[in-house]
C-alpha positions, 0 to 999 in steps of 0.5 A: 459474488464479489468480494468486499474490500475489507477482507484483507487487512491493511498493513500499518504504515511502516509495512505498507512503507517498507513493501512499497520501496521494496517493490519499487525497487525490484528487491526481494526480501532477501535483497533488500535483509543482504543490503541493509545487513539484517536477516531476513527473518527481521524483513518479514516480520516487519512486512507482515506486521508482526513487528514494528520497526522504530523510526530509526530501522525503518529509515535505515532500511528505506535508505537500503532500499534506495528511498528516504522518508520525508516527515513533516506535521500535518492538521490532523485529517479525519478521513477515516472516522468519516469513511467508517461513519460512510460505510455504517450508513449504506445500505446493502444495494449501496454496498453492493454497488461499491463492490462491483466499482472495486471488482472494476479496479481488480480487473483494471490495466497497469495503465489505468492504475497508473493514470489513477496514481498520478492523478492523485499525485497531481492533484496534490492529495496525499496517498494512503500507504497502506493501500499503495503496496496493494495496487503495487504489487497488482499492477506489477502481477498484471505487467509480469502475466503480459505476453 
């Protein structure tokens, strides 16, 4: 039986952003706590969620990683509430369904999730970053497991 994307819960965004530069960045958490001058208890916690970063910190602690954070105002984009409202509507064959298409992408190449994220790119559509770290980290077990 495959598992249903939803078990794991998505990290909030200032996570998802910190684990995704720290990743790119080949740093442990330790590294990123040294170069940044905070301990690394404060890193943890911010990637699991327990804590939430102010603006600030997590610029600091991005520009440590060797990134910066661009803002700017967007229109408000309803993405979600019409996913929610996708999914309350399926039926289990649906369901069902969309699990084996997510059992495919586990099971996909780091080439394949790399052509997908730069389509994505390509194509101009904004990524969701909580879900990046995710591919991220799958893509980069998968690359660490090759021969």
């Amino acid at each position: 039986m495959t598992q249903p994307y939803d078990t794991e819960p998505l990290p909030s965004p200032s996570a998802g952003l910190l684990q995704l530069a720290r990743l790119k960045a080949n740093m442990s958490q330790r590294d990123l706590a040294e170069r940044a001058g905070v301990p690394v208890t404060m890193i943890s916690a911010y990637e699991r969620d327990q804590r939430q970063p102010t603006l600030a910190t997590l610029l600091r602690l991005l520009h440590a990683a060797g990134f910066d954070l661009r803002l700017h105002l967007a229109a408000y984009d309803p993405h979600d509430e019409v996913l929610a409202e996708l999914e309350a509507g399926r039926s289990e064959a649906e369901r069902q369904h969309r699990d084996r298409q997510l059992q495919s992408w586990r099971q996909a190449t780091p080439a394949d999730l790399a052509d997908v994220i730069r389509s994505k790119e390509s194509a101009g559509r904004p990524k969701d970053l909580r879900v990046l770290p995710l591919l991220y980290r799958h893509q980069s077990a998968r690359r660490a497991r090759k021969p």
